[in-house]
N, C-alpha and C positions, 0 to 999 in steps of 0.2 A: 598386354605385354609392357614391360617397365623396362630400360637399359637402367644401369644404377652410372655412378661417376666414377665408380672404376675400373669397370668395360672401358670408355674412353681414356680414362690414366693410361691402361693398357695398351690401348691402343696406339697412342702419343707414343710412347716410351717404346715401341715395338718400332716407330716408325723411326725415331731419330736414331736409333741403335743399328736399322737398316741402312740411311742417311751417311752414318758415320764411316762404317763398314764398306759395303759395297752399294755405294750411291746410284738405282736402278730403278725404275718402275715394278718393274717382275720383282723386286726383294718386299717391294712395301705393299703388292696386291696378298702377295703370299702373308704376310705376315698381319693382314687386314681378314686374307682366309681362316687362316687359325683362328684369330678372335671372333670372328664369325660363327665360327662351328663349336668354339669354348660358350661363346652366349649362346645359342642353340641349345647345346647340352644343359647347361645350366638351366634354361628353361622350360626343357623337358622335365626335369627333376624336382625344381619347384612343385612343393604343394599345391594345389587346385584350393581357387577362395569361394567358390562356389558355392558348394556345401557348408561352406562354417556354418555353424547353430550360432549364433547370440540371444541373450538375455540381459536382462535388467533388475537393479535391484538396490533396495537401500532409500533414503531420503527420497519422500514425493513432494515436501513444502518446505519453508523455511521463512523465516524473517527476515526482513530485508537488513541487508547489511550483516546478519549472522555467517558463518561458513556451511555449509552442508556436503556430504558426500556422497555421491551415486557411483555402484561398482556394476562394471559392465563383463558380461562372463562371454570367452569361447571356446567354445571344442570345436574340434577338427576330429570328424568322423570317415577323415580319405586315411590312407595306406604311408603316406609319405608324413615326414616330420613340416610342422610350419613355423619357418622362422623369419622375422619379418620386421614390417613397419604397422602402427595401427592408428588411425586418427580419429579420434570422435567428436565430431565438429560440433560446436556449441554458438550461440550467438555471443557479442563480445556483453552483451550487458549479462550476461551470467557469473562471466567473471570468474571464467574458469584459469586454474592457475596452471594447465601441462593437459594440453589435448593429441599432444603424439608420443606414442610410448614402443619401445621395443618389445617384442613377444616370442616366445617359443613355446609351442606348443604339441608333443608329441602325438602319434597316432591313439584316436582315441580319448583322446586326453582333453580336460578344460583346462583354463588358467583365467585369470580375470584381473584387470587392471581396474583403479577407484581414481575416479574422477572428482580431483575437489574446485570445489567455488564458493568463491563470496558475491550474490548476485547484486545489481548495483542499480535494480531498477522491479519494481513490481510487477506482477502478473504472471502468466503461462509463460517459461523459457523454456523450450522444447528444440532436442536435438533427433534430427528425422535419420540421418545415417552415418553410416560407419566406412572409414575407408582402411580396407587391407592391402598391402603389399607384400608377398611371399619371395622372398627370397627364396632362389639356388644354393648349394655349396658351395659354388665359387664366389659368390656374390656377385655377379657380373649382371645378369637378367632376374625378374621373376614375373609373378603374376601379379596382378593388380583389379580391385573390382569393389564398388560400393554396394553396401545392404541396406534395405530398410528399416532402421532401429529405432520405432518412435518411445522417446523420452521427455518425461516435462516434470519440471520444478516448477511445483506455484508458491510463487515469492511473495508474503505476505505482508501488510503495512507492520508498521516497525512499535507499535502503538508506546512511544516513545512518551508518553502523558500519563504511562503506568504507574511513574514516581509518585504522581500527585495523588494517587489513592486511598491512600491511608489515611491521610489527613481532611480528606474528605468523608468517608469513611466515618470516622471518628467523629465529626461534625454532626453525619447524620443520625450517629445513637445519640447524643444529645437530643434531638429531635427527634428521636422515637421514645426517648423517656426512659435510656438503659442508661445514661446517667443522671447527675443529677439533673441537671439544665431541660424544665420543658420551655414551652411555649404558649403564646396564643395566637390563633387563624384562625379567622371568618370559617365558619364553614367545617371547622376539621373537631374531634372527636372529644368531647369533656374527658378529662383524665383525676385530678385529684384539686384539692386547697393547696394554698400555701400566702405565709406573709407579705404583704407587699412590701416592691424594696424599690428605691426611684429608678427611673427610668420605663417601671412598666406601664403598658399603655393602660388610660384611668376606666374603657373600656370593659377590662376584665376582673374589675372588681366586681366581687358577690359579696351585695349590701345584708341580703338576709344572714351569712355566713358571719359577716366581719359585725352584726348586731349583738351576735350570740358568742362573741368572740371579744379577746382585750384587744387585738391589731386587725387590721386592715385585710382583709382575705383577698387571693386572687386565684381565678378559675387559671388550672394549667391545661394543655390542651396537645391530645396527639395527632400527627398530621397524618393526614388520610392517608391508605393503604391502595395497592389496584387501581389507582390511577392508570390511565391510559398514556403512553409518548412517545409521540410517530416525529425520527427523523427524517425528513428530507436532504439527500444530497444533491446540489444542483450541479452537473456535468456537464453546463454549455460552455461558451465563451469565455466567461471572464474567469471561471473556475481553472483554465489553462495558465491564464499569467504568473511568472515565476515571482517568488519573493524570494530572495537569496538565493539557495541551492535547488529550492524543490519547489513545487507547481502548488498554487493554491489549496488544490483538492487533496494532497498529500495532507496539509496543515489543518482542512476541516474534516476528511477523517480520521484524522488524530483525536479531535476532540468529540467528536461523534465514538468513539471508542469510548473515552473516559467517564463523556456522559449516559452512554445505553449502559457501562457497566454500574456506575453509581446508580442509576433509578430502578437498574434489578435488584441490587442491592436494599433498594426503602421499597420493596412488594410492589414497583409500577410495573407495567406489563411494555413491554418497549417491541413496537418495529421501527421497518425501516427500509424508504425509499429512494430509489437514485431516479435521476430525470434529467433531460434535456428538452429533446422533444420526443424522446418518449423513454419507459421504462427501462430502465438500464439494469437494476437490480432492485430486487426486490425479496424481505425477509417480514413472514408473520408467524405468529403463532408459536416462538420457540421460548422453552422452558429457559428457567434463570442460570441453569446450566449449560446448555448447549446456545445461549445469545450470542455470547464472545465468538466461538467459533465458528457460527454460522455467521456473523457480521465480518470476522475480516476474510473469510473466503469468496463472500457475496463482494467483499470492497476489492481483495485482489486485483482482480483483470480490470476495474473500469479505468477510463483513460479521459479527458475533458476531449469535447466534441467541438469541433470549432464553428460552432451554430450558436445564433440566440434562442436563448429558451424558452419556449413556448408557458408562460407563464400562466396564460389559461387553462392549457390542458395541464400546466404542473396544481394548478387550485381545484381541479374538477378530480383528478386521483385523490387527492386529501379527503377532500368530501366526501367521496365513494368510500372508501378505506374506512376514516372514522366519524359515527353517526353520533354518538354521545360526547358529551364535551372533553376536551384530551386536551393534552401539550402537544400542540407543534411546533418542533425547534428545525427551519430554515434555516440551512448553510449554503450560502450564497454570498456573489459580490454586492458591496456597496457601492458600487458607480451609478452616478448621478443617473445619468442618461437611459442604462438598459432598466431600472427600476420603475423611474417616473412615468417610462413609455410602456413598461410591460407589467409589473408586478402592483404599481401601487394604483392603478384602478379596480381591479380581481381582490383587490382585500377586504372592502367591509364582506363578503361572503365566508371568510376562514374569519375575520376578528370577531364576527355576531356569532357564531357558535362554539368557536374553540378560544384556547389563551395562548398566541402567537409569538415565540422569541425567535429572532433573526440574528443567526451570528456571522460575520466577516470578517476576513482577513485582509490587515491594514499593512502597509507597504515600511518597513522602519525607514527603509531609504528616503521617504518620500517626506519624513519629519527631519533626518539628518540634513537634505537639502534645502527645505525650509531655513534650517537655522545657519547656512554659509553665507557670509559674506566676504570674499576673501578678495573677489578681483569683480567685474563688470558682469564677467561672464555666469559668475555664482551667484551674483543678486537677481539677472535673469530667471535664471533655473530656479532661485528662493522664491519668487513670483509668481512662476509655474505651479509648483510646490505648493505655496499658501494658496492659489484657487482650487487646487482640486481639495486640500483642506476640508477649505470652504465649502465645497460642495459636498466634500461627506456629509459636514455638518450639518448642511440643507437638510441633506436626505433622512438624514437620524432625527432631525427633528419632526420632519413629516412624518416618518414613522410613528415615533412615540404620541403623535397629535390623536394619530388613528389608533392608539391599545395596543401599539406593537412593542415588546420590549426588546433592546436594543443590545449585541454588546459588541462590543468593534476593539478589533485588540491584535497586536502582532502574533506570528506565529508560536513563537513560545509561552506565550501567553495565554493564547485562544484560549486552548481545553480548560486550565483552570478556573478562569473568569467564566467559562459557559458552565460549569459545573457549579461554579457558588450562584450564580444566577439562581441556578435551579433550585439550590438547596434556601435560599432568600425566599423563590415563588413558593417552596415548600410551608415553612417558616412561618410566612404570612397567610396561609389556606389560600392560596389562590389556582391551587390543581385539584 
C-alpha cells in the first residue's frame, strides 16, 4: 500500500479548517476518520499490480556513446482500469534520460512506454525490475509492488579508429598490386618486371631480365595472403590505468579493432585473446565477415583485473593457439618493472617461432610534464616525468634487442601507428 501526498494535503487542510472552526479533539479524529475510510476506498479501487504482464522489446546493443531505445510493454489483465506511477530502474552508467513515467492502462489493454539512453560506459547494462504504483480515483492511496523484468543492453566499444580505414585500406591495394605501386619482401610472391627507379632496394634487380632489356629490371613482388594474426589483450593491472577520460584497455581495443579489420581485409586469418591470469575472452575461427562482430561483443563485457599478469601462462596460450609461424601483436603496458620481471624472460620462446609486435599506450600527460618548468614544484614533477621516460626507453630497447617490434604511442594515435606497423611488416615479407 502507498499513501500518495495528497491523502496528507487532506488531511492538513481538514485539520486546520477543524482548528479554525471549532477548536476540539472530537472535530479533528472525525475529520482524520473521513480521510481514513476516503483512503481505504480508494485502495480498494485501485487496480491490483500483480498480474501485470510485462515485456521487452527493441535495442539489445549499441555503441558506446550512441543513443539506443528499449520499449517496455504493459497490460493489465484485472477488471479495474490502472492508472498510476511506473519506474524502470536502470544503472546510472546507462544513461538513461526518464526512468518514471505515468501510465494508464485500461482493462485488458497494453500500453508501453520507450526507454531511452545514451550509455556511458561498456559492457552488460541490465535493468532486473519494474516498479508499479496504481493509483485510486481519488488519488489518495494505491497499490504498489516490483516485477522481475530482466533487460540488458550490451554497450559496445566505440571503435572510434574507424576513420583511419580507408586510408589504410588504400595502402594495402597498393601492396596487393590493385594499383600501380608493388613491392618487394623476402619471402612473399614474384609478381611481374618493371624499370628500376632510385630508391629500390639493389636486391630486387633481375640481372638476366635487365641483360635482355635497355634498363635495369626489378622483380615486383605480392605480399603473402593467409597469414596467421593472434591478438592478445592483456587485462591485468596496468591495462586499468587511465590516460585521460578512459582506461588503457579502452585505447588498445580500439586499436585491436582497426587492426583485426585491416588484416581480414589483406586475406590474414586474425583471432583473438584476452588474458590476465587467465582467459578472458577468446575469438577463433571467424570468417572476414563475421570478425568485426564477433570481436567487439567478445571485447564488450571485459573490465582490467586488478592482478599482475601471469605472463607465463599468457606465452603458453600463444603457443598452444598458434603452431606455424603468425603475428603476434601484444597489447599491453610498458612499465619498466611488470615487464622486466614477467614478460621479458618468457620471450625468446614466442620470438624463435613467431614475429612478435608489442603495442602500448603512452601517458601524453606524462610528456606534457616533462616539459614544465614553471616553479620548483614542476621541475620536480619534470624529473619524475623524464625517469619514467627513461625507463620506457630502457624497455623498448630491450625489447627491439630481442626481435621484438615496438610501437609506443598515445591514445589517439595507437591504432593508426599499430596498423602501418603491420602494413610496413607486410611490405617488407616479414609475415
Amino acid at each position: 500500500m502507498a499513501i500518495t501526498g495528497r491523502a496528507g494535503l487532506l488531511a492538513l487542510v481538514g485539520i486546520v479548517v477543524v482548528a479554525l472552526g471549532v477548536p476540539s479533539w472530537t472535530g479533528v479524529l472525525a475529520v482524520l476518520g473521513v480521510i481514513a475510510v476516503l483512503v481505504a476506498v480508494d485502495l480498494l479501487l485501485a487496480a491490483s499490480v500483480r498480474g501485470l504482464v510485462f515485456a521487452r522489446s527493441g535495442a539489445t546493443s549499441a555503441r558506446l556513446g550512441e543513443p539506443v531505445e528499449v520499449t517496455l510493454s504493459v497490460t493489465n489483465p484485472g477488471s479495474r482500469p490502472l492508472r498510476g506511477l511506473l519506474r524502470d530502474a536502470w544503472p546510472p552508467s546507462a544513461g538513461v534520460e526518464q526512468d518514471r513515467f505515468r501510465i494508464a492502462v485500461p482493462p485488458g489493454e497494453r500500453r508501453s512506454v520507450v526507454v531511452r539512453m545514451t550509455p556511458v560506459r561498456r559492457g552488460d547494462r541490465s535493468s532486473a525490475r519494474v516498479t508499479v504504483r496504481a493509483l485510486g480515483p481519488l488519488g489518495l492511496a494505491g497499490r504498489q509492488g516490483s516485477h522481475r523484468v530482466p533487460g540488458s543492453v550490451r554497450v559496445l566499444p566505440p571503435f572510434r579508429s574507424r576513420r583511419h580505414l580507408p586510408s589504410r585500406l588504400a595502402r594495402l591495394q597498393q601492396l596487393d598490386g590493385r594499383q600501380a605501386a608493388l613491392v618487394r619482401g623476402e619471402g612473399t610472391e614474384f609478381d611481374s618486371l618493371r624499370e628500376y627507379v632510385i630508391g629500390d632496394d639493389v636486391r630486387s634487380i633481375d640481372w638476366r631480365a635487365s641483360a635482355r632489356a635497355a634498363d635495369v629490371m626489378v622483380r615486383t613482388w605480392r605480399p603473402e595472403r593467409d597469414r596467421r594474426v593472434l591478438l592478445v589483450l592483456d587485462t591485468g593491472r596496468t591495462s586499468a590505468g587511465r590516460v585521460g577520460d578512459a582506461p588503457r584497455l579502452d585505447a588498445a581495443m580500439d586499436a585491436a579493432l582497426l587492426l583485426a579489420v585491416l588484416a581480414s581485409r589483406a586475406g590474414d586469418r586474425v583471432d583473438f585473446l584476452a588474458y590476465d591470469r587467465q582467459v578472458r575472452a577468446d575469438v577463433r575461427g571467424l570468417a572476414a565477415g563475421e570478425l568485426l562482430p564477433g570481436l567487439v561483443n567478445a571485447m564488450a563485457p571485459l573490465e582490467a583485473s586488478l592482478v599482475e599478469t601471469d605472463a607465463r601462462g599468457m606465452v603458453a596460450e600463444v603457443l598452444r593457439r598458434v603452431r606455424r609461424r603468425s603475428l603476434v601483436v601484444l597489447l599491453t603496458g610498458l612499465d619498466a618493472a611488470p615487464l622486466e620481471e614477467g614478460l621479458l624472460p618468457v620471450l625468446p620462446s614466442v620470438v624463435g617461432r613467431h614475429q612478435l609486435l608489442l603495442a602500448g599506450v603512452a601517458d601524453p600527460g606524462v610528456a606534457a610534464m616533462a616539459r614544465a618548468r614553471g616553479d620548483a614544484e614542476a621541475v620536480y614533477e619534470a624529473a619524475a616525468a623524464e625517469r619514467t621516460l627513461a625507463e620506457r626507453r630502457h624497455v623498448t630497447d630491450l625489447l627491439a634487442q630481442r626481435g621484438v617490434e615496438v610501437v609506443d604511442a598515445v591514445p589517439d594515435e595507437l591504432a593508426p601507428a599499430l596498423a602501418d606497423r603491420y602494413l610496413a611488416l607486410k611490405a617488407a615479407g616479414r609475415l
